[in-house]
N, C-alpha and C positions, 0 to 999 in steps of 0.2 A: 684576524680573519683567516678563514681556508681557505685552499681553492675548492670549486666547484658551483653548484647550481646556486647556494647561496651565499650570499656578503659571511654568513658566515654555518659553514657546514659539518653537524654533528658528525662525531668520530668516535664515538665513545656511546654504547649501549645505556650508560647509569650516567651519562654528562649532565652537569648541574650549570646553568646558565643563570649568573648571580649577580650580573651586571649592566646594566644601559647599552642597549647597541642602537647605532643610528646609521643610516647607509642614506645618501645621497648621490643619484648618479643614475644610468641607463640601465632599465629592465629589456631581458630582451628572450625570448623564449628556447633558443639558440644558445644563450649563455646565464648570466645570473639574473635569476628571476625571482630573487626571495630575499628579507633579511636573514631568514634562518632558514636552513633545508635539513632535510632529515630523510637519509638515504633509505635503503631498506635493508643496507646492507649492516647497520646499526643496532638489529631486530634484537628482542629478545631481552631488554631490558627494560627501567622505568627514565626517561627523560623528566630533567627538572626545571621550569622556569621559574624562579623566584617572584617577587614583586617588583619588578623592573619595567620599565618601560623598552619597547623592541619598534622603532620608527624607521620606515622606509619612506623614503623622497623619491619614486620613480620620474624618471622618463623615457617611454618608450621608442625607440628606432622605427625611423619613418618607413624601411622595407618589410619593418615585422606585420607581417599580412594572414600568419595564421591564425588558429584557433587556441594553440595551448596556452599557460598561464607564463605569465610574465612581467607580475607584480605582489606580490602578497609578503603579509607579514610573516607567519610560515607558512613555509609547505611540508608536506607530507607525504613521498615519494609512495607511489603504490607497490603493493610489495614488503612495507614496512608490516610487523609485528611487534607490539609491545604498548607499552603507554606513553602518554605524552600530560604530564601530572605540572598546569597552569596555578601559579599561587594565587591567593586572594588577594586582590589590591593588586594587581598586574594590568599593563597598559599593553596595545596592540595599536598602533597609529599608524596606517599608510594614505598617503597622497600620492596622485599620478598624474603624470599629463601625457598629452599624445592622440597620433591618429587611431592608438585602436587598445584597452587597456583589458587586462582579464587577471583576475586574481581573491583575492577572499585574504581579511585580516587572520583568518584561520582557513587553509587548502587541506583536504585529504581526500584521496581518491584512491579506491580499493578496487581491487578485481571484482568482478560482480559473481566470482566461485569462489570466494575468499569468505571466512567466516567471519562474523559485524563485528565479534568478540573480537577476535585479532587483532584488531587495531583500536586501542582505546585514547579518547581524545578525554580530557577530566581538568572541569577549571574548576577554578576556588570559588569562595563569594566576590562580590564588586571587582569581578574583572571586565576593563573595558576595552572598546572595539571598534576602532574606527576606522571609517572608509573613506576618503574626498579624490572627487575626480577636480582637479583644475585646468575645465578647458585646454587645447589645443588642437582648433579642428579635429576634434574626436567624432568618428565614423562608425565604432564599432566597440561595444562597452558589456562586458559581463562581469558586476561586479559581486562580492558579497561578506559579509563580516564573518560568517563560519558554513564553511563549504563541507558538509561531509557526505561521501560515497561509499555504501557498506562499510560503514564504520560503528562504535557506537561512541555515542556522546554525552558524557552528564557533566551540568553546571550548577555550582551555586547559586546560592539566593543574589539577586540585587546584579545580574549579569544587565550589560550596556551597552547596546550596539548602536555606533550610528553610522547612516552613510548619505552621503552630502554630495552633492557635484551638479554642474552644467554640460550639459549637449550644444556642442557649435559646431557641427558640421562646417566648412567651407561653402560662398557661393549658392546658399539656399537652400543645399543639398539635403541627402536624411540620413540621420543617426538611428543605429538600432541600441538597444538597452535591453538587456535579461540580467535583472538584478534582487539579490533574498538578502533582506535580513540574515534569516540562517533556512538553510537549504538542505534537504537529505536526500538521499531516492538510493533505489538497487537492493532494497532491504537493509538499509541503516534503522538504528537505532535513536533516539535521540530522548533526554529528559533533562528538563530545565528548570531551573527550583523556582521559587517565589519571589515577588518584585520585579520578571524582566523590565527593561525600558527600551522600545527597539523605535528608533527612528530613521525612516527613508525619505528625503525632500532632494526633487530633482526640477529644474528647470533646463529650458531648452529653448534657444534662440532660431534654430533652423526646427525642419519635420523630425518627428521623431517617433518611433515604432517601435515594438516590442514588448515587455511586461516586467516592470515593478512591484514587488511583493516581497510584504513585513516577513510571514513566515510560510516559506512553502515546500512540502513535502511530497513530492515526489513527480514520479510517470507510470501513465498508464502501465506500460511496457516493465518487466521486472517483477521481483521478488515484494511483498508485502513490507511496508516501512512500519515503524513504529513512533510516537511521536507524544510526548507527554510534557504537559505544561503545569508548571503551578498555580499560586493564587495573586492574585495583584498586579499581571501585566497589565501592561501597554506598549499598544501596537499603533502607529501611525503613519499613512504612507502618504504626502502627498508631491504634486505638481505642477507646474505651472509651465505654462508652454505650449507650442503646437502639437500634439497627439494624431498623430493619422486617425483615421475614421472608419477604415476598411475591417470586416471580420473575420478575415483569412486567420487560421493560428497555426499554420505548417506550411512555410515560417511565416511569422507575422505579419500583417501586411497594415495593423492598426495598433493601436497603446492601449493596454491593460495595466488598469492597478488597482492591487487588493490587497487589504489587508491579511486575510488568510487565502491559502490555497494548498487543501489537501487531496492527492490524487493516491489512489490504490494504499491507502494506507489505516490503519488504527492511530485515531486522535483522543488524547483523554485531555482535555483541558478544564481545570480547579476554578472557583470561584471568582467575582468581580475582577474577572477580566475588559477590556476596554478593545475594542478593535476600530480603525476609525481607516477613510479613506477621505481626502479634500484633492478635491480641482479646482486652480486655482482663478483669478481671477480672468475673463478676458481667454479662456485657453479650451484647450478641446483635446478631447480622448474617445476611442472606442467606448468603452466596459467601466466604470466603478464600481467597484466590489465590496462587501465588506467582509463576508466571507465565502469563498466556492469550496463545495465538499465531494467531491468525485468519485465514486467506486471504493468508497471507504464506510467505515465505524467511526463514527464523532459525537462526541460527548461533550458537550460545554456546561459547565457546572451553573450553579448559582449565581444571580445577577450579572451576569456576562451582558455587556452591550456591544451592541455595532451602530457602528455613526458614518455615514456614508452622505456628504455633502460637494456639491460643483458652488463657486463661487457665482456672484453676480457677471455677464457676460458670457458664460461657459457656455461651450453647446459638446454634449456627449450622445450616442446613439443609446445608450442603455443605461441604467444603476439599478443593482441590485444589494438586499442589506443580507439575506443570507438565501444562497444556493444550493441546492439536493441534488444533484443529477448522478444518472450512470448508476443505477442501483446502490445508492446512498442508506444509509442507515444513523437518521441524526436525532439522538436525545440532547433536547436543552431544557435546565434547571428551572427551576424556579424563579420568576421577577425577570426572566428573559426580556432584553430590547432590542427593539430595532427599528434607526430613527433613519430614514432618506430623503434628504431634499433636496431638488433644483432649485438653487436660487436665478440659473441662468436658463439654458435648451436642455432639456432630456428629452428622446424621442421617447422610451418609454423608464417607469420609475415601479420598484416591486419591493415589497419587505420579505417576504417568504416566496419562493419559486421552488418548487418539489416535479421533479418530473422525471421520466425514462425509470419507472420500477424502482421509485425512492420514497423511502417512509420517514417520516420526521414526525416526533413528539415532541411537545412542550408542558413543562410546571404547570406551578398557579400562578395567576398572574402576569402573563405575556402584555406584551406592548407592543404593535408594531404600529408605528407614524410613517405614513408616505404624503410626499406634499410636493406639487411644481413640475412634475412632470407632464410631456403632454397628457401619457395616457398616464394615468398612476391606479396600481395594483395594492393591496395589502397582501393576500394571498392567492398566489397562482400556479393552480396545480394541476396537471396533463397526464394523461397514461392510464390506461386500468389498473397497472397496481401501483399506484402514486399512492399514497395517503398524507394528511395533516390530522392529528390530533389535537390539539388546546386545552392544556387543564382550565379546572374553575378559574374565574377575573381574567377570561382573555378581554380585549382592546384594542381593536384595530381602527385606526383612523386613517381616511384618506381625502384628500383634496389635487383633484388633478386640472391640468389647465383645458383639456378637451371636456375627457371624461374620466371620470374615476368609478375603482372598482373595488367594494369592498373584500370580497372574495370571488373569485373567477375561478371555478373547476369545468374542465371539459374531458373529453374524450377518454371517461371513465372512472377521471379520479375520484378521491372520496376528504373531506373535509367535514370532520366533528369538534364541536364544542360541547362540552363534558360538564359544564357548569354555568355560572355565568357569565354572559357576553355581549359586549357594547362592541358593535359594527356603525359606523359613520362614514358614509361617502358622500362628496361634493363635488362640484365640478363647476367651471367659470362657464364653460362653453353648453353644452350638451348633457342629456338626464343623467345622475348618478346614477350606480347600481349596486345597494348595499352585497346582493345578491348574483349570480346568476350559476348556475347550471346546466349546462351545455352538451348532448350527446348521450347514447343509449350505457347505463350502467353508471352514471355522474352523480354524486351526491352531495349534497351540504344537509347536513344536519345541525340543529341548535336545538337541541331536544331533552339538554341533561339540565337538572335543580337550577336555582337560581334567577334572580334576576334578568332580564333580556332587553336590549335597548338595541333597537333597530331604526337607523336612518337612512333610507333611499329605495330605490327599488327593488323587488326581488324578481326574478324572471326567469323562468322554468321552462328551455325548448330544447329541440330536438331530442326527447329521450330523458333528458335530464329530469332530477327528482331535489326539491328539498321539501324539508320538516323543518318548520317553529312552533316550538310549544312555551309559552309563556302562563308562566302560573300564581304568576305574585301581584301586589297591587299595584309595585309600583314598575312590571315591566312592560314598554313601551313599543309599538309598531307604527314610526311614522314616515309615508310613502305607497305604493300602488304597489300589486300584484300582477304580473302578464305570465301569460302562458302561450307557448306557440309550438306549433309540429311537435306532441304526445308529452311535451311538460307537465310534470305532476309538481305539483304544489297542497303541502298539507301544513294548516294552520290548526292546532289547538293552544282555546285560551280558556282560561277560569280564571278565579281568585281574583276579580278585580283589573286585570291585564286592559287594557288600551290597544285597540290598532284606530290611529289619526289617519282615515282615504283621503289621501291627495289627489287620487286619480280616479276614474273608472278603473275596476280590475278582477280579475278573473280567478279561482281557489279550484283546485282540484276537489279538496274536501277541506270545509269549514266545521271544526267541534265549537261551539259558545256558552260555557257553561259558568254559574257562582258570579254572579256579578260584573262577568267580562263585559266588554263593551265593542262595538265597529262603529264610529262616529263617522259616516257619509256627509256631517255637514261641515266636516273640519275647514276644507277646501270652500271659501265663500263665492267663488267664479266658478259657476253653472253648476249643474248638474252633474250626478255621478252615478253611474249604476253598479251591481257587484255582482258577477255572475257565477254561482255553485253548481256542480257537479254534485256534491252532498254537502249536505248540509243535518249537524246532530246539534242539539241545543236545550241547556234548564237551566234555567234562572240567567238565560245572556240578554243582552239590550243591544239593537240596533237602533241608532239616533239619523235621520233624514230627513230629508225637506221633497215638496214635492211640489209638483205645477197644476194643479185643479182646473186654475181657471183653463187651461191649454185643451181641454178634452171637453168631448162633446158626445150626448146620445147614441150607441148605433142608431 
């Protein structure tokens, strides 16, 4: 061992580290805070870690009350130039205990006028990553398995991260927690071959605040990140425990946890990816996430899912399965999912949220499942220049415990389906709304080829507009029509098409043509009327019942 900032600290620009180091004893930010440190004054060569295992045993000093790092596997002193070249099959194991822990299995932290090149971080295949915080009245926790700031970083296939730990505050008290998988910002760099497996499971005995998250890139604030993912992750964050409930985020004043969170940054992520977020039983958080995409470019390849789930007992303010905000820009592949469920309280529950000047497309093939929240959303999009796109076999289903909502656009956004699409809303309490359209320049269209399967209601006010055109034999409109304060509503049908009135309802313009059909007597309790604005029609059928004997002579 050296002296200096770590158990054991580079001296040597081209140092080969070929052997097992293990450091048990006091991290302290003041003194040694690293198993390995790596000065900058070292620059200008390649560093080598073999396939060794590098284990730190922290424990922190009860007066260490700042912010800097004071536990990690390495660190990476800012200032450093050069590489730091991790073999395949290389282990990273740190645990800590204490009042207050901050560190990363991997630390690097660059000047934010420093070039990302400069400092290159480079691991093998299957090198692994571990984090465990072991209680100790712990008050204050930033943990993460690879920490980089204007850096760049590339890994192998089959890279491992996990990070594990309890929150016990003292005496009831509250623990904060800002903890990544792997973390970039300042305009870092970062690409990660195929296979990751990133696991974060936290529980927590007293309150506990702040945000957890599998992978998160960046801040607002700063240079443009970069951020590239391969094919075959898995991302999983979950928790169990008391989560504040407040929505403050400067600084937190509630528990966030997501599996993704990209802010100002370029995200390319590869094929059957897996993102998931769980709350655990009995527990409560602000936000569930599955993924937030912030003032970025995001790409999510082919069959990428998000699973975003609160256990039985849970009560969260919010879940979302994937977020657009902040003039986002999000393409998702083909066979896109996204599954959200309350099995315990969700105040409200969304699959798609596109809002503040964010555009998001998707493949053929989308899925979004929402189910168990109070209010549950499939897609929910705000802003005049919001949009959603849907390729052909979109699939949105939703079941909420008040009301649900199969698509919700307001205050000017715009929502196309480009082929075909089944919309399904239910609701225990109060009317579903496969539909609704809300405010001047709002739009839902479902007007491209294909099949159309439509369950609950559609509803067209204030300004708002949609279009259903159904042109096949076997596509289906079962539920009512409303319109209120300048709602336009346009249905064209042919070919056989179905609309089942459950209700009295009202069309801005109704086309009926080729064997379409409007069955008014679907609904066998009362009567129904259907009121046209226009009305165009050849060879359509209206089926109804009527009351004779009820009228009489003028």
């Amino acid at each position: 061992a050296q002296a200096g900032a770590g158990y054991l600290t580079v001296t040597d620009p081209n140092q080969k580290i070929e052997k097992d180091i293990a450091y048990t004893g006091e991290g302290n930010s003041k003194g040694l805070r690293s198993v390995v440190y790596i000065p900058a004054s070292v620059k200008g060569g390649t560093l080598s870690v073999g396939p060794v295992t590098i284990e730190g045993n922290f424990t922190t000093a009860a007066g260490d009350t700042g912010t800097a790092v004071n536990a990690s596997g390495i660190q990476v002193e800012t200032g450093y130039q050069g590489t730091l070249q991790v073999a395949d099959g290389a282990a990273i194991d740190v645990n800590g205990r204490g009042n207050r822990m901050a560190g990363a299995g991997l630390f690097s932290v660059q000047s934010s006028t420093a070039n990302a090149s400069d400092t290159n971080l480079v691991l093998g295949n299957d090198v692994h990553i571990h984090y465990g915080l072991e209680s100790s009245e712990t008050t204050k926790t930033s943990l993460y398995g690879i920490y980089n700031r204007r850096g760049t970083l590339q890994t192998g296939d089959g890279l491992s991260i996990t990070l594990k730990g309890k929150l016990d505050a003292a005496d009831g008290g509250t623990s904060s927690i800002i903890s990544s998988g792997i973390f970039i910002m300042a305009g870092a760099s970062a690409k990660v071959g195929n296979n990751l497996d990133l696991q974060a499971d936290f529980t927590s005995s007293g309150k506990a605040v702040g945000a957890i998250s599998g992978i998160d890139t960046g801040r607002m604030s700063g240079a443009m990140n970069s951020f590239t993912l391969g094919n075959h992750a898995n991302v999983a964050v979950s928790f169990t425990g008391k989560g504040e409930q407040t929505s403050s985020t400067s600084p937190y004043n509630g528990l966030e946890i997501r599996a993704l969170y990209s802010t100002n940054s370029t995200l390319q992520a590869g094929a059957d990816n897996h993102f998931s977020t769980l709350l655990g039983k009995d527990s409560t958080a602000y936000q569930l996430s599955g993924a937030v995409i912030r003032n970025s470019a995001a790409s999510l390849g082919n069959r990428t899912q998000l699973t975003v789930v609160s256990q039985e007992g849970s009560d969260t303010k919010s879940m979302v399965g994937f977020q657009a905000i902040e003039n986002t820009k999000g393409t998702l592949g083909d066979d896109f999912g996204v599954t959200v469920e309350s099995r315990g309280t969700a105040g409200s529950a969304s699959g798609l949220s596109v809002s503040n000047n964010s555009q998001v497309n998707t493949g053929r093939g989308a899925t979004v499942s929402v189910k168990g929240g109070t209010v549950s959303t499939g897609i929910l999009a705000s802003g005049k220049q919001s949009t959603v796109t849907l390729g052909d076999g979109a699939t949105v289903q939703v079941e909420g415990k008040t009301t649900g909502y199969g698509v919700y656009n307001q205050s000017g956004a715009k929502t196309s389906f480009t082929g075909a699409a089944e919309i399904t809303a239910a609701s225990k309490e109060r009317p579903a709304y496969a539909i609704i359209s809300s405010g001047e320049g709002t739009r839902v269209d479902i007007a491209g080829e294909g099949r159309k399967t439509i369950t609950g209601t559609i509803y067209a006010l204030n300004g708002g507009a949609i279009q259903l055109d159904m042109a096949t034999g076997d596509s289906l409109f079962t539920g009512s029509s409303l319109i209120a304060t300048k709602g336009i509503t346009s249905i064209a049908m042919s070919g056989g098409s179905l609309w089942n009135m459950t209700d009295s309802s009202a069309v801005t313009s109704l086309d009926l043509n080729r064997g379409a059909k409007v069955d008014m007597t679907y609904n066998p309790d009362g009567y129904h009327t259907l009121t046209l604005g226009n009305f165009n029609g050849n060879g359509g059928e209206f089926h109804m019942k009527s009351d004779l004997d009820s009228q009489t002579d003028g």
